[in-house]
MITI-572656 format. One line per 10 residues: number of its first residue (from 1); for each residue z, y, x of N, C-alpha, C. Coordinates in Angstrom, 1 decimal, decimal comma. Each point is the difference from the previous one (the first is absolute). Example, Ala and Ser with C-alpha at 12.3 -4.5 7.8 and 13.67 -1.06 7.14 Angstrom:
# MITI-572656
1	7,8 -5,7 13,2 0,0 1,2 -0,9 0,0 1,2 0,9 ~ -0,7 1,1 -0,4 0,0 1,1 0,9 0,8 1,1 -0,8
END
This chain:
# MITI-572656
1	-21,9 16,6 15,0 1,3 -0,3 -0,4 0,5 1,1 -1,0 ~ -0,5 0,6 -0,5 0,0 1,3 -0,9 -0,1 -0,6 -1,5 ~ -0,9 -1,2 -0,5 -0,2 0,1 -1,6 1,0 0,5 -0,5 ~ -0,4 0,2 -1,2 0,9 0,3 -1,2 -1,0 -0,6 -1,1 ~ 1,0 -1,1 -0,5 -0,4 -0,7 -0,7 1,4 -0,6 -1,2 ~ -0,6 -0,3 -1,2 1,3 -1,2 -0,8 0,1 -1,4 0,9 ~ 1,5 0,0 -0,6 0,2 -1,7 0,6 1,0 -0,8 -0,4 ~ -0,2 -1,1 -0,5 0,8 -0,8 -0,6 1,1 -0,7 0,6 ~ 1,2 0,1 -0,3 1,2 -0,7 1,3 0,7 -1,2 -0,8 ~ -0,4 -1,6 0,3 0,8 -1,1 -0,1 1,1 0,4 -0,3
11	1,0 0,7 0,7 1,4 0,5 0,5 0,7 0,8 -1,5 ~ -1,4 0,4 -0,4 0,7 1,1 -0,6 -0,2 -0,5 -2,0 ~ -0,4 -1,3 0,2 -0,4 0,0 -1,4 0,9 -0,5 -0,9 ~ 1,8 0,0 0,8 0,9 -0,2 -1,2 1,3 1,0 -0,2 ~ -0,1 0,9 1,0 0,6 1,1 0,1 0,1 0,9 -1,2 ~ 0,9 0,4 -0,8 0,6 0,5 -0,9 -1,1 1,7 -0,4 ~ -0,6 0,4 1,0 -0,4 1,4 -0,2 -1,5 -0,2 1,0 ~ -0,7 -1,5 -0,5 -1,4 0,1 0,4 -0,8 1,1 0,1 ~ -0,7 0,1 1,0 -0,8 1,6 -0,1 -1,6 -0,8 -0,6 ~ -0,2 1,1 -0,2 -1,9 -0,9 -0,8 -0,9 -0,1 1,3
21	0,0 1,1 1,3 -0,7 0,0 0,9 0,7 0,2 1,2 ~ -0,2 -0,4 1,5 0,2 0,3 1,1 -0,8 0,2 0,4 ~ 0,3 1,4 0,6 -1,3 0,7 1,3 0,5 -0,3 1,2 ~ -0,6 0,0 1,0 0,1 -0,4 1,8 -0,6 1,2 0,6 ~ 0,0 0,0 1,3 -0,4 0,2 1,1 0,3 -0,9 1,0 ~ -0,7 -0,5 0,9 0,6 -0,8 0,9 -0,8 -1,8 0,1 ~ 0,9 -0,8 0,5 -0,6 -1,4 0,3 0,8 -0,6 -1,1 ~ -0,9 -0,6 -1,1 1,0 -1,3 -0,5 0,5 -0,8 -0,1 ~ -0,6 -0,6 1,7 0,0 -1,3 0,7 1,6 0,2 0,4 ~ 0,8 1,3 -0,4 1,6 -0,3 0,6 0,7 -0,8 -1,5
31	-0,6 0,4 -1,3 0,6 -0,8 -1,2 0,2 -1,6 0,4 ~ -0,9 -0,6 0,4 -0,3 -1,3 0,6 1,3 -0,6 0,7 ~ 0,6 0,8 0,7 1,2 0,1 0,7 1,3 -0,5 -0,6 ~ 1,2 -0,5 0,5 1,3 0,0 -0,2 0,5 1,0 0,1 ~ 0,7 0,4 -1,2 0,2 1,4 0,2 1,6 0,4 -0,5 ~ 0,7 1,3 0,9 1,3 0,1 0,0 0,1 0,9 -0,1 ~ 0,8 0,8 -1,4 0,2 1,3 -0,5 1,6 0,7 0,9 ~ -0,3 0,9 0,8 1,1 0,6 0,3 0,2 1,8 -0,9 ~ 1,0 0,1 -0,6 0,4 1,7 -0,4 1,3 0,2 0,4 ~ -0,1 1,3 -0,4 1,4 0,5 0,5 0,5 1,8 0,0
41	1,1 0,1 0,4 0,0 1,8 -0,3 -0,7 0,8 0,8 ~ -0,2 1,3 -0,4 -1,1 0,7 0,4 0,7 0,5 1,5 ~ 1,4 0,1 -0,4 0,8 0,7 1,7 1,0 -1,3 0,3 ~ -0,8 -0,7 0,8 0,9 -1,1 0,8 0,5 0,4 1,1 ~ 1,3 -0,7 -0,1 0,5 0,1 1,8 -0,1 -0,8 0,9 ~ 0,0 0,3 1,0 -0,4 0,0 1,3 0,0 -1,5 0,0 ~ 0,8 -0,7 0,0 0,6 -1,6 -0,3 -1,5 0,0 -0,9 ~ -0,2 0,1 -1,2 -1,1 -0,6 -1,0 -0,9 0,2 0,7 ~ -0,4 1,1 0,8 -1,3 0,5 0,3 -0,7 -1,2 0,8 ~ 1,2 -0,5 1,5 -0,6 -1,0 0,7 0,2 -1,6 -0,1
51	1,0 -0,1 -1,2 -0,3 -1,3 -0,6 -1,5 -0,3 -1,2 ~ -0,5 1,1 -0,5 -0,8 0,0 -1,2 -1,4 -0,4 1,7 ~ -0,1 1,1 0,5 -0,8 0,1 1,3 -0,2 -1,9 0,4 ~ 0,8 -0,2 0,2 0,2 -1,6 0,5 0,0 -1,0 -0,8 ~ 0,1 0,0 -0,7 -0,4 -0,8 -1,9 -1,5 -0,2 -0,1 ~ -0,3 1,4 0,0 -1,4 0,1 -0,3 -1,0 -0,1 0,8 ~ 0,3 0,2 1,1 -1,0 -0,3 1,9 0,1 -1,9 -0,5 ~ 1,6 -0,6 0,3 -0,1 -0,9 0,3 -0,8 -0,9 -1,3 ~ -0,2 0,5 -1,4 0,0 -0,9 -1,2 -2,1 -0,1 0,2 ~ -0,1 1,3 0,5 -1,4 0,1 0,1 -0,4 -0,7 0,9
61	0,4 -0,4 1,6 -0,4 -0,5 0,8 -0,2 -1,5 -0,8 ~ 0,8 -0,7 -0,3 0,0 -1,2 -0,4 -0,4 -0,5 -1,3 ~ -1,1 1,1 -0,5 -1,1 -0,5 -0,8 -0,2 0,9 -1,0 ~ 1,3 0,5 0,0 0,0 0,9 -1,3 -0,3 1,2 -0,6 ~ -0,5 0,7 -1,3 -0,4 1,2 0,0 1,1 0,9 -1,0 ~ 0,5 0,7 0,6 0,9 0,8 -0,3 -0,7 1,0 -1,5 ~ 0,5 0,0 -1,2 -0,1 1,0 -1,0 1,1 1,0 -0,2 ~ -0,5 1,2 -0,1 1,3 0,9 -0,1 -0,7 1,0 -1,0 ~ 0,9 1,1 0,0 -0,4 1,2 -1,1 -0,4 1,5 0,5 ~ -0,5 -0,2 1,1 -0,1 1,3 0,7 0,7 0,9 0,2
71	1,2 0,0 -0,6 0,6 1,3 0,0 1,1 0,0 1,7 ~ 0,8 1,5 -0,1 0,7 0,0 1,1 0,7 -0,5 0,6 ~ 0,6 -0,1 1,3 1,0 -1,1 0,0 -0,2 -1,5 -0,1 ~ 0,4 -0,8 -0,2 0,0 -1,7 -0,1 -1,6 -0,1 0,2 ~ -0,5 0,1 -1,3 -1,2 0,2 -0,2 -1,1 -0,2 1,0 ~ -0,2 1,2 0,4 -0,5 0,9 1,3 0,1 -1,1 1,1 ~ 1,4 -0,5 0,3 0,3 -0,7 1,0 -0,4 -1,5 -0,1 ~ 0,2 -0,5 -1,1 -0,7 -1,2 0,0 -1,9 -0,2 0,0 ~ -0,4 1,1 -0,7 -1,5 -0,1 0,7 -0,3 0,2 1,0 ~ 0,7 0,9 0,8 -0,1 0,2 1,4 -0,1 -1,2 0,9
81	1,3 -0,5 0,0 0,2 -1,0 0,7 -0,6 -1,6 0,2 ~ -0,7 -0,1 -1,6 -0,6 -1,3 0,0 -1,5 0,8 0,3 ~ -0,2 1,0 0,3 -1,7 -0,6 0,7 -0,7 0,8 -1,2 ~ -0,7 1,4 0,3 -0,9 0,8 -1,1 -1,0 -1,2 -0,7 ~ -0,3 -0,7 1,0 -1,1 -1,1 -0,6 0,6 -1,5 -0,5 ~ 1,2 0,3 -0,2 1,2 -1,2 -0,5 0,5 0,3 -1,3 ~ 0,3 1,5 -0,5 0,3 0,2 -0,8 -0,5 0,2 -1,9 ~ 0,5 -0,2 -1,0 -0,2 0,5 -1,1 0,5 1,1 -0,7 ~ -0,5 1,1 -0,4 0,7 1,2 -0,1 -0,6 0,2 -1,8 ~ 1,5 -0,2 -1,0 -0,5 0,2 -1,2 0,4 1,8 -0,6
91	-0,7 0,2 -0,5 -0,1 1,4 -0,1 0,9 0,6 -1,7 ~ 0,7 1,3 0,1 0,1 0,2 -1,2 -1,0 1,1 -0,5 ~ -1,0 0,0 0,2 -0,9 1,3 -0,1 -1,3 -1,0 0,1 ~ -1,4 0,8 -0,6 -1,0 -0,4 0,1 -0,2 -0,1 1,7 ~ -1,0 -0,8 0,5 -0,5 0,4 1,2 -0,9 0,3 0,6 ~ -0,4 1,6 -0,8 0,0 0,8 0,1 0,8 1,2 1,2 ~ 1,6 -0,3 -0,9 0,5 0,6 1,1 1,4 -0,8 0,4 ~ 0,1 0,6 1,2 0,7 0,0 1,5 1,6 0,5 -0,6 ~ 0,8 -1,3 -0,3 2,1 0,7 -0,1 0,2 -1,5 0,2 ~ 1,0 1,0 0,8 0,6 1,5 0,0 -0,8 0,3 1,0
101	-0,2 1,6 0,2 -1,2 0,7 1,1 1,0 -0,3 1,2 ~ 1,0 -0,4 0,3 0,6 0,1 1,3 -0,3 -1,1 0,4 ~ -0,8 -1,1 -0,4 -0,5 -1,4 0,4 -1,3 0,2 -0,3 ~ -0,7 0,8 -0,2 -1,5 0,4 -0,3 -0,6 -1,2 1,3 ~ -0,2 0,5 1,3 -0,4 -0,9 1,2 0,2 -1,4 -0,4 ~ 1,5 -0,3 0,1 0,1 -1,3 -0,6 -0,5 -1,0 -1,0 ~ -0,4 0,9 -0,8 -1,0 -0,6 -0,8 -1,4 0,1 -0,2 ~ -0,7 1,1 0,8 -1,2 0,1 0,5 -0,3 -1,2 0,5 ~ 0,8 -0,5 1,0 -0,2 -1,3 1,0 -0,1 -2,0 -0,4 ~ 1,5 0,5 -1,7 -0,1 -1,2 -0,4 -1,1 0,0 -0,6
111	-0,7 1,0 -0,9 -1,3 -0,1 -0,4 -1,0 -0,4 0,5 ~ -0,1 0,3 1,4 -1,3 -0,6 0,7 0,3 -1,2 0,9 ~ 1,4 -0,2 0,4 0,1 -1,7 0,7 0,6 -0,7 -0,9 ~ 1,2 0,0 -0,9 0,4 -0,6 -0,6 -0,1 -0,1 -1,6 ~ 0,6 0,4 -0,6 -0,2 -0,1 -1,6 0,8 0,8 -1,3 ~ -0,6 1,1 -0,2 0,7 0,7 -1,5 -0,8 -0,6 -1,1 ~ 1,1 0,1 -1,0 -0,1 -0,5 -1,2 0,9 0,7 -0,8 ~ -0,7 0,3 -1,3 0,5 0,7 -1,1 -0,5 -0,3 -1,2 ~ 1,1 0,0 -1,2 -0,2 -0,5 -1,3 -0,6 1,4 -1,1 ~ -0,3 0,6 0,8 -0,1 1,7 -0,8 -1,4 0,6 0,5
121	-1,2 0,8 -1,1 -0,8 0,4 0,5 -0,2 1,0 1,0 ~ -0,7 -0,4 0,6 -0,4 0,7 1,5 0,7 1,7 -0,2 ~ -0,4 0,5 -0,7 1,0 1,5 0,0 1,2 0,7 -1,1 ~ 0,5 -1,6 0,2 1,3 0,2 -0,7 1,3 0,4 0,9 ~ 0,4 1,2 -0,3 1,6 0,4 0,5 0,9 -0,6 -0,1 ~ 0,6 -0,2 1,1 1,6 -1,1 -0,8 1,0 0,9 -1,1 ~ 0,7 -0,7 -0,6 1,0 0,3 -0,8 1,2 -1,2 0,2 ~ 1,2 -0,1 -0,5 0,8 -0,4 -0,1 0,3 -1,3 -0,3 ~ -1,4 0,0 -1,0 -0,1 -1,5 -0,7 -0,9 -0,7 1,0 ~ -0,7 0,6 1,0 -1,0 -1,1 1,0 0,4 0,3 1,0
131	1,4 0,4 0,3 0,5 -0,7 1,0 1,1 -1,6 -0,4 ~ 0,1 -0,3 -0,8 0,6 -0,7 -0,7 -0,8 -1,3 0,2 ~ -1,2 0,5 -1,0 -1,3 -0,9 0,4 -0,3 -0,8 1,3 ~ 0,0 1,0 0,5 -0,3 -0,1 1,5 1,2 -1,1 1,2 ~ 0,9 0,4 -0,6 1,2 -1,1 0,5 0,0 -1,3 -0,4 ~ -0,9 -0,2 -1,2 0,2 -1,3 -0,5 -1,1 -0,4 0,7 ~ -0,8 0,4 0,2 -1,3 -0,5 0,5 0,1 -0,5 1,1 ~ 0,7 0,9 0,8 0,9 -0,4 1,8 0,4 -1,0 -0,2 ~ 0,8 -0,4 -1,1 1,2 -1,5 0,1 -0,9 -0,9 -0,4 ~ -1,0 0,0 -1,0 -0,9 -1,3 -0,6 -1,1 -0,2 0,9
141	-0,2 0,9 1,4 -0,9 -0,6 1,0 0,6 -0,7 1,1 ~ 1,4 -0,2 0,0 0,7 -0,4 1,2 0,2 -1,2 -0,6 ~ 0,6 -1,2 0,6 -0,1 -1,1 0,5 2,1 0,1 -0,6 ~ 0,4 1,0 1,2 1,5 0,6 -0,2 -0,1 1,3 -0,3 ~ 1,1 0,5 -0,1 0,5 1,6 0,1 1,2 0,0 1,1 ~ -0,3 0,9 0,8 1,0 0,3 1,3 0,6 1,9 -0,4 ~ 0,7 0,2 -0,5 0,8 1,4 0,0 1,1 0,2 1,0 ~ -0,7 0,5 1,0 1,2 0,4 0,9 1,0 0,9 0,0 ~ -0,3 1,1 -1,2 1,1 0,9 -0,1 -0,3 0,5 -1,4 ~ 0,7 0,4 -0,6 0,1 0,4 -0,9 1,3 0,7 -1,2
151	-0,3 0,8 -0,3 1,3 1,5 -0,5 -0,1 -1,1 -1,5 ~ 1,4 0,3 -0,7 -0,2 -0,3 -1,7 -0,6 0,8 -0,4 ~ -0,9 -0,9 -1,2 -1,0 0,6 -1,2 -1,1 0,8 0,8 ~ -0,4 -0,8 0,8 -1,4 0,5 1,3 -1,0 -0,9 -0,8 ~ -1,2 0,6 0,7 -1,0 -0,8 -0,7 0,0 -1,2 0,7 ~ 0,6 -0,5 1,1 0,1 -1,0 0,6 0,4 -1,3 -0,7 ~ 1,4 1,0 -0,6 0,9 -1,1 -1,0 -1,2 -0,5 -1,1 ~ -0,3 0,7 -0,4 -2,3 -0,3 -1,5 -0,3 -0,9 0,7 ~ -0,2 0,0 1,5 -1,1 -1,1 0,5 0,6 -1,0 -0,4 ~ 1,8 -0,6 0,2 0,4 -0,8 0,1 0,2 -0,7 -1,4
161	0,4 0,7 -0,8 0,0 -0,3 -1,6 -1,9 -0,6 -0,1 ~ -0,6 0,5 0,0 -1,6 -0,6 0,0 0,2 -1,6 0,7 ~ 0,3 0,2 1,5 0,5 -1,1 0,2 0,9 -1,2 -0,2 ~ 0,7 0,2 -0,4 0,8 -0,9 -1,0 -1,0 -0,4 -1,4 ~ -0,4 1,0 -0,2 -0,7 -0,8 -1,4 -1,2 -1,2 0,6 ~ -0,3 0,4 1,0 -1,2 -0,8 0,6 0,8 -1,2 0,9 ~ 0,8 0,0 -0,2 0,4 -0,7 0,8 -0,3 -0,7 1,2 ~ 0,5 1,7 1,0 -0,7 -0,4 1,7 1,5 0,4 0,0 ~ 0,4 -0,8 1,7 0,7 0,1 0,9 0,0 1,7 0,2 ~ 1,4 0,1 0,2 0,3 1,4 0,5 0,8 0,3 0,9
171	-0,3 0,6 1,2 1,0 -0,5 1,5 0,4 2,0 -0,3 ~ 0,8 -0,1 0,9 0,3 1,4 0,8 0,5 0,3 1,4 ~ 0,0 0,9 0,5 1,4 -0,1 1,2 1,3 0,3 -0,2 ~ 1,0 -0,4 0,8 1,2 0,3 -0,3 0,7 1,4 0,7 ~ 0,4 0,2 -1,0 1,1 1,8 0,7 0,8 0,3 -0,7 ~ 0,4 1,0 0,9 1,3 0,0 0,2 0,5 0,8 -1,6 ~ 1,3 -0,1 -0,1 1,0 0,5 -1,2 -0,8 1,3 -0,2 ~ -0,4 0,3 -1,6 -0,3 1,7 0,1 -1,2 0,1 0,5 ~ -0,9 -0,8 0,8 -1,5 0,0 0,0 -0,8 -1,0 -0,9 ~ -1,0 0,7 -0,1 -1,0 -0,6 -1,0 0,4 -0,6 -0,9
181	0,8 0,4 -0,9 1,3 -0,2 -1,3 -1,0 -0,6 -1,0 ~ -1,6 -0,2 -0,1 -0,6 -0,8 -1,1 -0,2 -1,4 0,7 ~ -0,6 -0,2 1,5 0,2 -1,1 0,6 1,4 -1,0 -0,7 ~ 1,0 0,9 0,6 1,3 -0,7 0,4 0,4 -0,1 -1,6 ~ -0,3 0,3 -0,7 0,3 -0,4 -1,7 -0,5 -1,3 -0,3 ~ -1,6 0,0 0,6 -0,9 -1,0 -0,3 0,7 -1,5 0,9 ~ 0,4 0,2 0,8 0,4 -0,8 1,1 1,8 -0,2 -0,9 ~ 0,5 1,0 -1,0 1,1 -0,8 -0,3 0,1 -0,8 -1,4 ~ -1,1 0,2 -0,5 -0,4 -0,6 -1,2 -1,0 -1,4 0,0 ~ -0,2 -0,1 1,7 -0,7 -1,4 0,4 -1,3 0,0 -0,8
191	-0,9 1,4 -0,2 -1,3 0,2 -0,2 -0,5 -0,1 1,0 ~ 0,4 0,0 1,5 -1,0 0,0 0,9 0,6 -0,6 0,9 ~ -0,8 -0,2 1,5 0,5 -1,0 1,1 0,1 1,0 1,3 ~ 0,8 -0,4 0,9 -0,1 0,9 0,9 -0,4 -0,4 1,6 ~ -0,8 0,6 0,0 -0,7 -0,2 1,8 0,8 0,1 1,6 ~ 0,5 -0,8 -0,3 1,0 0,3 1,3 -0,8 0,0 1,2 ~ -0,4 -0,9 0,3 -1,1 -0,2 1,0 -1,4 0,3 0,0 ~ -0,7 0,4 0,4 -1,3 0,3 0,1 -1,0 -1,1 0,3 ~ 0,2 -0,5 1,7 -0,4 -1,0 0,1 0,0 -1,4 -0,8 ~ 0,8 0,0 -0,5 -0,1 -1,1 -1,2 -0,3 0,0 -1,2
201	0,0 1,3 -0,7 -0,6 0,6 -0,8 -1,5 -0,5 -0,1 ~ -1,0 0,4 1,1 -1,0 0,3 0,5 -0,3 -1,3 0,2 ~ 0,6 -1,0 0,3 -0,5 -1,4 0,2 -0,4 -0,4 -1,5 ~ 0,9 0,2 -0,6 -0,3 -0,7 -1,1 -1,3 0,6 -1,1 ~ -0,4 1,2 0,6 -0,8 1,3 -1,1 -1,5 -0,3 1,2 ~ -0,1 -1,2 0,9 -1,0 -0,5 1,0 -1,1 -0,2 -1,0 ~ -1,1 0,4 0,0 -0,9 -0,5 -0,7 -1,6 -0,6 0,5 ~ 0,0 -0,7 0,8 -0,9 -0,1 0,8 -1,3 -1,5 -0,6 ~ -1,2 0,4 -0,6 -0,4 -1,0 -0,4 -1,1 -0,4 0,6 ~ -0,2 -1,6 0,1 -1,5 -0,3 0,7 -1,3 -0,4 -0,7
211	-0,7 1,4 0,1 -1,2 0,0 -0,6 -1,1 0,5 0,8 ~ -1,3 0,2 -0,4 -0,8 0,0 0,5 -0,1 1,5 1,0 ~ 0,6 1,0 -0,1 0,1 1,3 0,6 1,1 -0,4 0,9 ~ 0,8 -0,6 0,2 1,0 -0,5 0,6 -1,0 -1,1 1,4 ~ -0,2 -1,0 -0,5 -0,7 -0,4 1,3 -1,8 0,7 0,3 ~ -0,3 0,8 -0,3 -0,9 1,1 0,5 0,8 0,7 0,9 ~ 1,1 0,3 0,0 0,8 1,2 1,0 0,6 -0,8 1,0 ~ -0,1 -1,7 -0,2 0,4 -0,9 1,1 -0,9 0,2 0,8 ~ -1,6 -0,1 -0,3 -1,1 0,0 0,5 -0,6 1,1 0,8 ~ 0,6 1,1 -0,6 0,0 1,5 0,5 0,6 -0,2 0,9
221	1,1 -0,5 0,6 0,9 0,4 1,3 -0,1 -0,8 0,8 ~ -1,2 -1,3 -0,3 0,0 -0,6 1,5 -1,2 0,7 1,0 ~ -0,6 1,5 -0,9 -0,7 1,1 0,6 0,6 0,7 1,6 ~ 1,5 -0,5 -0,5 0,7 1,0 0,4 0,4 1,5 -0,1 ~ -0,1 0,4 -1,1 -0,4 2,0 -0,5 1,0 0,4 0,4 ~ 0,2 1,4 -0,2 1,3 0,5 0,3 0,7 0,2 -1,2 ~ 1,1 0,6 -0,4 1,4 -0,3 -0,3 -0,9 1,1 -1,5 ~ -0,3 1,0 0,3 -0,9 1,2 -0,6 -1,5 -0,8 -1,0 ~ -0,2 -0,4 0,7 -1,3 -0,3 -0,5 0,5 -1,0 -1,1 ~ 1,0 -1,2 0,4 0,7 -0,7 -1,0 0,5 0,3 -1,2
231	0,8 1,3 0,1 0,8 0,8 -1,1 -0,7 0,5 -0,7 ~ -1,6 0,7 0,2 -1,0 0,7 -0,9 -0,4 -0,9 -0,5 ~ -0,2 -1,1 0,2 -0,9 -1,2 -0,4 0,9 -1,0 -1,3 ~ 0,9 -0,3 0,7 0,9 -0,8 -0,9 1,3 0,2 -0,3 ~ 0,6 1,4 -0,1 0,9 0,8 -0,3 1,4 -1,2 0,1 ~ 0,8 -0,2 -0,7 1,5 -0,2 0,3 -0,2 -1,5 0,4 ~ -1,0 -1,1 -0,4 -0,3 -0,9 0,7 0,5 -0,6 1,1 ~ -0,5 0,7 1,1 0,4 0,6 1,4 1,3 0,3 0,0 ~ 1,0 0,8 -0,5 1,2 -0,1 -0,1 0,4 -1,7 -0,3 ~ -0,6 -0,7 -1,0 0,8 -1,0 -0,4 0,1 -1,1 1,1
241	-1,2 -0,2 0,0 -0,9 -1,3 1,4 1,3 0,2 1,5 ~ 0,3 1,6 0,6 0,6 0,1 0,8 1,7 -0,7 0,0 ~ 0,5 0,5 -1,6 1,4 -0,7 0,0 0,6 -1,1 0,0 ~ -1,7 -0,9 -0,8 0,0 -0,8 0,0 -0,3 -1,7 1,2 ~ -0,4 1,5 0,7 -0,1 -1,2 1,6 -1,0 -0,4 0,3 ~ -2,0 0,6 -0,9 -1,0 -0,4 0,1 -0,9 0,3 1,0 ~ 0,1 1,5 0,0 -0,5 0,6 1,1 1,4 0,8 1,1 ~ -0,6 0,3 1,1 0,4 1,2 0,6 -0,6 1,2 0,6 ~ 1,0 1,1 0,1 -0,9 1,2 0,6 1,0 0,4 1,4 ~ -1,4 -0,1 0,6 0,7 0,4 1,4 -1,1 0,7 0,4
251	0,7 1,8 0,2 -0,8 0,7 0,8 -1,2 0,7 -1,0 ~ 0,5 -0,6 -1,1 -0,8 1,0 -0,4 -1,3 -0,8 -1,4 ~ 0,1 -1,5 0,7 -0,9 -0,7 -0,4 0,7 -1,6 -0,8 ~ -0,9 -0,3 -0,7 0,7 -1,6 -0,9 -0,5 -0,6 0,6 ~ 0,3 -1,3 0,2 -0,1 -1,1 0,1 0,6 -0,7 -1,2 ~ -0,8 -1,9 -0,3 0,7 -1,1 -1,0 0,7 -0,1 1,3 ~ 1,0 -1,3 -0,7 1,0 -0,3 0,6 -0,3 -1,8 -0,5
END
């Protein structure tokens, strides 16, 4: 799960600031995916922290693979949450190296379960202009853009302008007067939609399709395995099948249903 290699992205081939090459580390097989871009500020509060937390658990469980920008804050928390081996982590730096170093681990891990990706050669330093880059790349691999918080003239507000031009859906959360004053601009100029509910949210962002890896994991559980053995095997799957009423776990172990 280490290559470093070039790689060509569908996603990326009408984007305003095409890169000529993308390098990886990681599994491909997450590009394949339905995928949901969450960013946001580097110092969220407490409110952002466990709505972004819950966004991203719940968007992953039900099919989806979370892309984010590595950085601190939002970032950080949405790879977290959707699952090291759920996640896309696009880089502003070669990858080469590890930023910001205070997520170094966190990105040691998306490299080997999940997926980095970078438009810059392997030991290129970020600068100013590839984090820019880099933001646009986050919004033209999502499906949507979710910004849960965000200050004016943040790099968050770039993702969203990219977004607009691409014309994806752009949700946020709602808060309060005087918080996250680029959200609540976006939310008054009716650039974006607002997430009141989670659960319903998450119903509709369901992505569950029936294919052949799908009934192989039907086939797997009339084994009976345990709950463990399921999750290594067929990662958020197993989340979906459960909400959906297919299997159950009791005790430790699946059963169909």
């Amino acid at each position: 799960m280490n290559s470093i290699i070039k790689y060509d992205l569908e996603e990326l081939k009408n984007i305003q600031n095409k890169p000529k090459n993308i390098y990886y580390k990681g599994n491909l097989e997450l590009l394949n995916k339905p995928k949901i871009s969450i960013v946001g500020t580097r110092k969220p509060l407490n409110y952002t922290q466990l709505l972004t937390h819950q966004l991203s658990l719940r968007l992953s469980q039900v099919g989806n693979c979370i892309v984010s920008g590595g950085a601190m804050g939002v970032d950080a928390i949405a790879h977290k949450a959707a699952g090291i081996n759920n996640t896309i982590l696009v880089s502003p730096c070669g990858i080469n190296y590890k930023y910001p170093a205070i997520n170094k681990k966190l990105i040691s891990q998306i490299e080997e379960n999940g997926l980095l990706l970078s438009p810059f050669e392997k030991d290129f330093k970020a600068t100013n202009y590839s984090f820019v880059q880099r933001n646009e790349i986050v919004v033209a691999l999502g499906d949507i853009l979710i910004v849960t918080q965000a200050d004016l003239n943040s790099g968050s507000l770039r993702s969203v302008e990219f977004a607009l031009k691409m014309e994806k859906e752009i949700f946020v959360l709602p808060h309060r007067i005087n918080e996250s004053l680029g959200t609540n601009k976006l939310i008054k100029e009716g650039k974006a939609k607002i997430i009141y509910d989670i659960d319903e949210f998450v119903k509709i962002y369901t992505k569950i399709s029936i294919d052949k890896e799908n009934d192989d994991f039907l086939e797997f559980c009339k084994s009976n395995p345990t709950f463990d053995e399921a999750l290594q095997k067929y990662n958020s799957i197993v989340y979906e099948y459960e909400l959906n009423g297919k299997i159950e776990i009791k005790n430790g172990i699946i059963k169909p249903i």
